[in-house]
N, C-alpha and C positions, 0 to 999 in steps of 0.2 A: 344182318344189316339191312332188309327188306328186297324185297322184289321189283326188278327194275327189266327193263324190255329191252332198252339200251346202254344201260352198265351191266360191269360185275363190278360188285359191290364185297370185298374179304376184308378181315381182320384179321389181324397176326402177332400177337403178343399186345404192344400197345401201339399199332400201326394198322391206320385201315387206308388199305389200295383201291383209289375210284379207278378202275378202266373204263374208258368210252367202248363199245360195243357194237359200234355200225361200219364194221367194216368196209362192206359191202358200200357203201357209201361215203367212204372214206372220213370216217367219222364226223362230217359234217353236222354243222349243229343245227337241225332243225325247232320248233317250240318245244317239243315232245322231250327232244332231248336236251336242251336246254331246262327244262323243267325237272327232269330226274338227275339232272346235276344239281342243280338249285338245292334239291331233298335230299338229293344224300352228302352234300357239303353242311348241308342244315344236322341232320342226322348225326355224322363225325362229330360235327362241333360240339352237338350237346352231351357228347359222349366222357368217357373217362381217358381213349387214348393222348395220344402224346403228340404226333405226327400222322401227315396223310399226304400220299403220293397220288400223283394225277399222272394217269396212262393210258396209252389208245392199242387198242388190239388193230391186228393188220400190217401194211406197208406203210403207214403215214401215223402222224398222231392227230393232227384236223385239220382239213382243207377248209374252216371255218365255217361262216354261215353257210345253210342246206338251200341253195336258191330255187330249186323246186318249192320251197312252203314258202321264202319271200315273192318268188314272182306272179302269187297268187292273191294277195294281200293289197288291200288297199292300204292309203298315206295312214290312217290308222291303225293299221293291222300291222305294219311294218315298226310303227313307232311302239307297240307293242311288245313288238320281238324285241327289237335294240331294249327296251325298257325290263327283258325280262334277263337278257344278255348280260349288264349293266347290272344289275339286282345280283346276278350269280359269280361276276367278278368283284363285288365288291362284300359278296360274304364270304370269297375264300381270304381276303387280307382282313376282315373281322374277325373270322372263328380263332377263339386260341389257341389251337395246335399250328405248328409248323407246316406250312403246304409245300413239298416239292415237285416241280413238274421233272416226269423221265419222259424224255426227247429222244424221240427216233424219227426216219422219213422227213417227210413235211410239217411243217408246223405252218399255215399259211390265215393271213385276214384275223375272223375271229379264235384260227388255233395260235398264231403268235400271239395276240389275245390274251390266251389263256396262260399261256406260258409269262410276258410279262406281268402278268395280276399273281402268281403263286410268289412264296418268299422267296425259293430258291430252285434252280435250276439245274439240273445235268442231263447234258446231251452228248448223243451219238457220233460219232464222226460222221456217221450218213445223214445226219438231222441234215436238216436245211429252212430259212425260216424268209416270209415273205409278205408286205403287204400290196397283193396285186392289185389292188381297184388303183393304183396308178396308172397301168398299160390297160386298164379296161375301162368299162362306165360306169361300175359305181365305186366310187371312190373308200377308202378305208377308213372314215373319221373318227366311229367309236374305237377299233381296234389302237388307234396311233397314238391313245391317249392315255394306255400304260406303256409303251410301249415308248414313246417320248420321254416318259418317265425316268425308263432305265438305258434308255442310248443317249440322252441328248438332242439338241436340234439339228444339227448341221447331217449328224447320222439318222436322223427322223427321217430328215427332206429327202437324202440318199432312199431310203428303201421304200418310203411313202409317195415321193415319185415318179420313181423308174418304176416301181412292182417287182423289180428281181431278185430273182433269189438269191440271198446269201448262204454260206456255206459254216459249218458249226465253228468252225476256228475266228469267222469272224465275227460271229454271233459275241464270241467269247471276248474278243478282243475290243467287241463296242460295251460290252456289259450286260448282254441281253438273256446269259446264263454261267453260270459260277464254274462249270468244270468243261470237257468235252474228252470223250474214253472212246476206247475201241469200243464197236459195238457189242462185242460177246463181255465186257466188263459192266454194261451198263447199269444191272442190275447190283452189283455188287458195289460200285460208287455211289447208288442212290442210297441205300442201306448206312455206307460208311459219312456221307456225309449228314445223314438225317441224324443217325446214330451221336454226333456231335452237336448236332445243332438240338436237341432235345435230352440236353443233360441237365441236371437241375431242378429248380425249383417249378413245378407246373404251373402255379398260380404265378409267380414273378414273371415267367416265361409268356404267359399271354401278357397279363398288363404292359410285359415290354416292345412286346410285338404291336398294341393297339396305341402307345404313344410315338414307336417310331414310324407308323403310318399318320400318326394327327401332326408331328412336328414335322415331317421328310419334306413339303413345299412349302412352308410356311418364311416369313422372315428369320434371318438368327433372332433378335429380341423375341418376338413371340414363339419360336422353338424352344427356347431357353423356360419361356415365361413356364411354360408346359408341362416340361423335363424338370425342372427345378419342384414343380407343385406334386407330381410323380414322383420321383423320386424319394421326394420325403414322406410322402402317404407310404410307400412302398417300401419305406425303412423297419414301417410296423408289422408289416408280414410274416407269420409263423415262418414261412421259409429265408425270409430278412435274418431274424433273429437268429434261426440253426444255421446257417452259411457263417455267419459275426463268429457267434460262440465255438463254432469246430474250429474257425481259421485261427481264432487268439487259444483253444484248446490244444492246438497241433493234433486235432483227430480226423478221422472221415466223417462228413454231416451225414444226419439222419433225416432224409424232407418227409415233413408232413405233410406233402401237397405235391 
């Protein structure tokens, strides 16, 4: 799956595992690393798997941006980063497989970030998830805007301007991740829930995954407008067709795809 400096980079049946790999740095996302996520979310995507799990080696999973490489940057150097930051959240909700993030430690700035850009989430009991630049000085504005997505306002403003950290049960309870397990289960919840979330049709499975990100902010009318024009393009799909035909057969389908 290529050579990377700061991932590992596995595949495992039809499941490939990005781990972040800077420990030592608490997987902060410098350009560098930000860029070999970029590539190997890029890489996944145009692959044949099914699913891809986002994981950080270490005690944390990302302290977010590496501000040793922003604080060296000028106003375009920086605008840069966020622009490549930006570029990498927004092809893990394009590619077609299922993205889930495993949440251990911290998830903080651009690691909750990351966390709310993946489809789906399970975390640690130890997770803990935070957008500090509210107690400090630079503020969290690209991170808040998935991130507002999946809590809400009133729970945005809570965590965007205090900075503090939440804890995984409330992470769970605002929407900010789908499970929360002991830690020694973590791994075997991420498996069991990807395991269902990537049953089926692989080609129906992304188109459905790329209209429920074009409809999720939109008006009702214009979501409808959307899903209505999908759907019915989506009724002709070899995998449309065997799911129809097994269910009115009473057999088990056979997917082309």
């Amino acid at each position: 799956m290529g050579e990377y400096e700061h991932l590992l980079v596995k595949r495992d049946g039809d499941t490939v595992t990005v781990t972040m790999n800077r420990a030592a740095r608490r997987n902060s996302l410098s350009a560098e690393h930000l860029a070999e996520l970029l590539a190997a979310f890029r890489a996944a995507g145009a692959s044949d798997a099914t699913g891809i799990v986002l994981a950080g080696a270490g005690p944390v999973f990302s302290a977010g941006h590496d501000f040793g490489d922003v604080a060296v940057r000028d106003l375009m150097g920086v605008r840069e980063l966020l622009g490549l930051c930006t570029e990498l959240m927004q092809t893990i909700q394009s590619v077609p497989q299922v993205v889930i993030a495993r949440v251990h430690g911290l998830a903080t700035a651009a690691g909750a970030q990351l966390v709310a850009s993946c489809d789906l989430a399970i975390a640690a009991e130890s997770a803990g998830f935070a957008l500090p630049g509210g107690k400090g000085g630079w503020f969290c504005h690209t991170p808040a805007v998935p991130v507002a997505r999946a809590i809400g306002r009133k729970r945005l403003m809570e965590l965007a301007l205090t900075g503090d950290v939440v804890d995984a049960a409330t992470a769970l309870d605002w929407g900010l991740v789908n499970r929360v397990v002991p830690d020694e289960a973590l791994d075997e919840a991420v498996a069991e829930l990807l395991a269902r979330a990537t049953r089926g049709s692989r080609a129906s499975k992304a188109m459905g995954k790329a209209t429920l990100y074009a409809q999720l902010d939109r008006p009702e009318a214009d979501a409808y407008a959307i899903a209505v024009e999908v759907m019915a393009s989506a009724s002709q799909l070899p995998g449309a067709k065997e799911g129809m035909a097994a269910f009115l057969e009473k057999r088990a389908p056979e997917w082309p795809d």
